[in-house]
Backbone as CSV, one residue per row, in Angstrom:
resi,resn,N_x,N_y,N_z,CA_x,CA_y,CA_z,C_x,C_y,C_z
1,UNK,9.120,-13.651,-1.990,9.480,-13.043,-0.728,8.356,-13.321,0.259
2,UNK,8.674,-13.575,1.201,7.549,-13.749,2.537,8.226,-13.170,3.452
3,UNK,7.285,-12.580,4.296,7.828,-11.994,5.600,7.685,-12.683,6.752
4,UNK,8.388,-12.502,7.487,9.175,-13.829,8.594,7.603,-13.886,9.750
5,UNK,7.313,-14.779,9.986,6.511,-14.784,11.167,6.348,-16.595,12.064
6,UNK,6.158,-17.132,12.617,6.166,-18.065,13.218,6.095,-19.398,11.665
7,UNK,5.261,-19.069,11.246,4.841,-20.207,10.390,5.780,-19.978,8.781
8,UNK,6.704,-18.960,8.777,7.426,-18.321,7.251,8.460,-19.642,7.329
9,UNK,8.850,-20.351,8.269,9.934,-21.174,8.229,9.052,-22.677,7.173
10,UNK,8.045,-22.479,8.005,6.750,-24.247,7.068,6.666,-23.685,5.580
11,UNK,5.995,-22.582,5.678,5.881,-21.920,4.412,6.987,-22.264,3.526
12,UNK,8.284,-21.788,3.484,8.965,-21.888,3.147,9.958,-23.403,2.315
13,UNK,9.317,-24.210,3.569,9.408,-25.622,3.119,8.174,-26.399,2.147
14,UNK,7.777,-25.426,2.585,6.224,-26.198,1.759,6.645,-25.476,0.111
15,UNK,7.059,-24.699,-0.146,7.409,-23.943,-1.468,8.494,-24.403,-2.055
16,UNK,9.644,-24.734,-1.138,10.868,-25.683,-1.567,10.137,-27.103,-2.339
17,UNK,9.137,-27.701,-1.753,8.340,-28.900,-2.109,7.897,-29.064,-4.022
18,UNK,7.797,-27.491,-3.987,7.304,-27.237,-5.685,8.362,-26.515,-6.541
19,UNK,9.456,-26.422,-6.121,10.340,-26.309,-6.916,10.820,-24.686,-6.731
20,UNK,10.202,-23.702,-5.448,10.681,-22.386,-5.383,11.406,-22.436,-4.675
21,UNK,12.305,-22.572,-5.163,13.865,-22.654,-4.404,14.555,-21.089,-3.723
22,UNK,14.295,-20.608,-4.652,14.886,-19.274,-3.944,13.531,-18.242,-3.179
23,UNK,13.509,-18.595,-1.863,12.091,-17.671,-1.044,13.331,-16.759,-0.256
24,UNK,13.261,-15.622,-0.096,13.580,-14.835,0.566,12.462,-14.417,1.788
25,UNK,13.091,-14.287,3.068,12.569,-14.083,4.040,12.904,-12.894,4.727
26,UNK,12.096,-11.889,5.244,12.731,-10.509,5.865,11.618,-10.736,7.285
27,UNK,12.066,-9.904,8.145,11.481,-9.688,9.233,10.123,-8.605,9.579
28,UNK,10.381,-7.430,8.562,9.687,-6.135,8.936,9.073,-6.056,7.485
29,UNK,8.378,-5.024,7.481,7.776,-4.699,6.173,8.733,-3.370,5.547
30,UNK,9.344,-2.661,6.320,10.878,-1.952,5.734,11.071,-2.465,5.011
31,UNK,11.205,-3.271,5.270,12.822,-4.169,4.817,12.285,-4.613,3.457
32,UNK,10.825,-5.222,3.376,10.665,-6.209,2.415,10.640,-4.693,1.119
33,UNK,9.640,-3.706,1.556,9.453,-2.943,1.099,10.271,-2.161,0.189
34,UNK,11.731,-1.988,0.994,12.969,-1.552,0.160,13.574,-2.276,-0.459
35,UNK,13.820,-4.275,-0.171,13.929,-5.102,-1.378,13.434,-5.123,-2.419
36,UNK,12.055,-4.509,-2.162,10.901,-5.143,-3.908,11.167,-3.622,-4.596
37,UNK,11.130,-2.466,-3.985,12.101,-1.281,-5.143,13.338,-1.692,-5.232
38,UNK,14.157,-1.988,-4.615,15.424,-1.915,-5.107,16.057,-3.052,-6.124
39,UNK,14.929,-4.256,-6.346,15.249,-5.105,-7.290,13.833,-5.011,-8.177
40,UNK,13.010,-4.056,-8.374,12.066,-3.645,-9.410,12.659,-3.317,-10.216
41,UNK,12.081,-4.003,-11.271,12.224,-4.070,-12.969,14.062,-3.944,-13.352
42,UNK,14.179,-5.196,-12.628,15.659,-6.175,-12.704,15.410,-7.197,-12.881
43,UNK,16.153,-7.806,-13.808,16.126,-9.437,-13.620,16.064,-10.547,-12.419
44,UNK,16.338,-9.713,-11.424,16.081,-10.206,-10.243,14.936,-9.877,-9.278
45,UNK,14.171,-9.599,-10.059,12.335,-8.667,-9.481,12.114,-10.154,-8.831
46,UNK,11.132,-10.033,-7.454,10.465,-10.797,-7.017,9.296,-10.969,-8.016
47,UNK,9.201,-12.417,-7.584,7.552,-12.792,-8.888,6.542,-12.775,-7.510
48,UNK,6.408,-12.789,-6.252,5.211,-13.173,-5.664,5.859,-12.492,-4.377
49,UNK,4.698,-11.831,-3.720,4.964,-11.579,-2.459,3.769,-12.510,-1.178
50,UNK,4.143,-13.058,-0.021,3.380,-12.960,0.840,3.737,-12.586,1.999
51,UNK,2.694,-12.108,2.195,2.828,-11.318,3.740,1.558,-11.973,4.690
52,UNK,2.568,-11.535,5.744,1.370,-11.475,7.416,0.355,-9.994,7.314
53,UNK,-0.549,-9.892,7.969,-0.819,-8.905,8.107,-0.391,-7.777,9.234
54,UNK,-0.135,-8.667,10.048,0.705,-8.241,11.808,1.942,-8.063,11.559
55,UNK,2.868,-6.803,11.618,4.080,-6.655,11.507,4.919,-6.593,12.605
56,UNK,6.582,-6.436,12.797,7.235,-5.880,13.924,7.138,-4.307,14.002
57,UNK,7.284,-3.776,12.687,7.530,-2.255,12.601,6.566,-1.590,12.046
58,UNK,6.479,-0.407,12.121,5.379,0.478,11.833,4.457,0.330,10.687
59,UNK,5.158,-0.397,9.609,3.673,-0.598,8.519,3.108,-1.654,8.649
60,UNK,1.953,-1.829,8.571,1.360,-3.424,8.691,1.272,-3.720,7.367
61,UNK,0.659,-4.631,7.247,0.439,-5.765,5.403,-0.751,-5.315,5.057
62,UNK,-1.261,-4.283,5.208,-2.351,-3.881,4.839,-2.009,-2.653,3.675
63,UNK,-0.897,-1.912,4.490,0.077,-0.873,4.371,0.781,-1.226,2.683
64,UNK,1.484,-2.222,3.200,2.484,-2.804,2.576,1.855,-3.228,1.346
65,UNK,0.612,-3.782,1.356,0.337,-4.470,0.309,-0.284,-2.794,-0.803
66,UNK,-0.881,-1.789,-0.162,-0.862,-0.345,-0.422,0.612,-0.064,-1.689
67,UNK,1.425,-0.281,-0.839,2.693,0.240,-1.443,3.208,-0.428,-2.918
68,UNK,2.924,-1.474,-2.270,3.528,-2.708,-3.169,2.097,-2.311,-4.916
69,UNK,1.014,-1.991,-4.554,-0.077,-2.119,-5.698,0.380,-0.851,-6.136
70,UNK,0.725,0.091,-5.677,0.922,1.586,-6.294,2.143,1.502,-6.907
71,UNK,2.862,0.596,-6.612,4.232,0.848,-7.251,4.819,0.277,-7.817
72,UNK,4.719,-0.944,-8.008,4.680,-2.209,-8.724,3.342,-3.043,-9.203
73,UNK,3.728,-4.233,-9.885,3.078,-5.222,-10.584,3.683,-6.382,-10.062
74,UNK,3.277,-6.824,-8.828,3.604,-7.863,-8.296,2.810,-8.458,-7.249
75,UNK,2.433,-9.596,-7.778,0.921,-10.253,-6.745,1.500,-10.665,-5.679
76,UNK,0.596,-10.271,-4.541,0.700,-10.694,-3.252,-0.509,-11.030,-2.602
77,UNK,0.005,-11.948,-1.893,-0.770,-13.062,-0.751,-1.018,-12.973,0.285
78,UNK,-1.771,-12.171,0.746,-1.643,-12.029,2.138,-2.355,-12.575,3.366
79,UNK,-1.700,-13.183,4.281,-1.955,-14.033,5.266,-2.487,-13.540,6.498
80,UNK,-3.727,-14.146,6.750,-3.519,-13.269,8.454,-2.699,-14.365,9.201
81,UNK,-2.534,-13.913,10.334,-1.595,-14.355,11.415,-1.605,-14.773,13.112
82,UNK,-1.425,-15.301,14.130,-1.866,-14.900,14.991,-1.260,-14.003,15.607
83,UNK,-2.054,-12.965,16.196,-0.624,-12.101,17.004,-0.773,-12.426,18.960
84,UNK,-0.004,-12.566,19.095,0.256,-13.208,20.305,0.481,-12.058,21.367
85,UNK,-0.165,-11.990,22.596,0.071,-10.527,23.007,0.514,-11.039,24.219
C-alpha cells in the first residue's frame, strides 16, 4: 500500500518493474489506516506499507506510522515529501 502523493504514480511503476503487481494506492491516511485493519490477519494483509509524511487529512505519517506499529506487524517506509504551499 502507498499513499497517493505526486510521485505514488513513479513509485508505483517502479514496483510493477520487480514483480509487485498488486500496489494499492489511497489518498488520506483514513483511508489507508482502515484498509490495513480491515484486511489484518487475512490472507489478504498488506506485506509493506509506504507512506508520505505530509497528508490531505488530519493524521500525518508520523501518526499513521504510530498506529500502524501499535497494531499491527507490518513494515513501513516512510517517505518525506514535498509539500507545496
Amino acid at each position: 500500500m502507498t499513499t497517493a502523493s505526486p510521485s505514488s504514480s513513479y513509485l508505483k511503476r517502479q514496483l510493477k518493474l520487480f514483480n509487485y503487481n498488486n500496489v494499492t494506492t489511497v489518498t488520506d491516511a483514513t483511508t489507508a489506516l482502515d484498509m490495513l485493519r480491515e484486511r489484518k490477519g487475512t490472507d489478504d494483509q498488506f506485506d509493506l506499507v509506504i507512506s508520505d509524511i505530509f497528508m490531505v487529512d488530519g493524521i500525518d505519517g508520523f501518526k499513521l506510522l504510530e498506529h500502524i506499529g501499535l497494531e499491527m506487524d507490518i513494515p513501513v517506509i516512510r517517505k518525506p515529501s514535498l509539500k507545496l504551499c
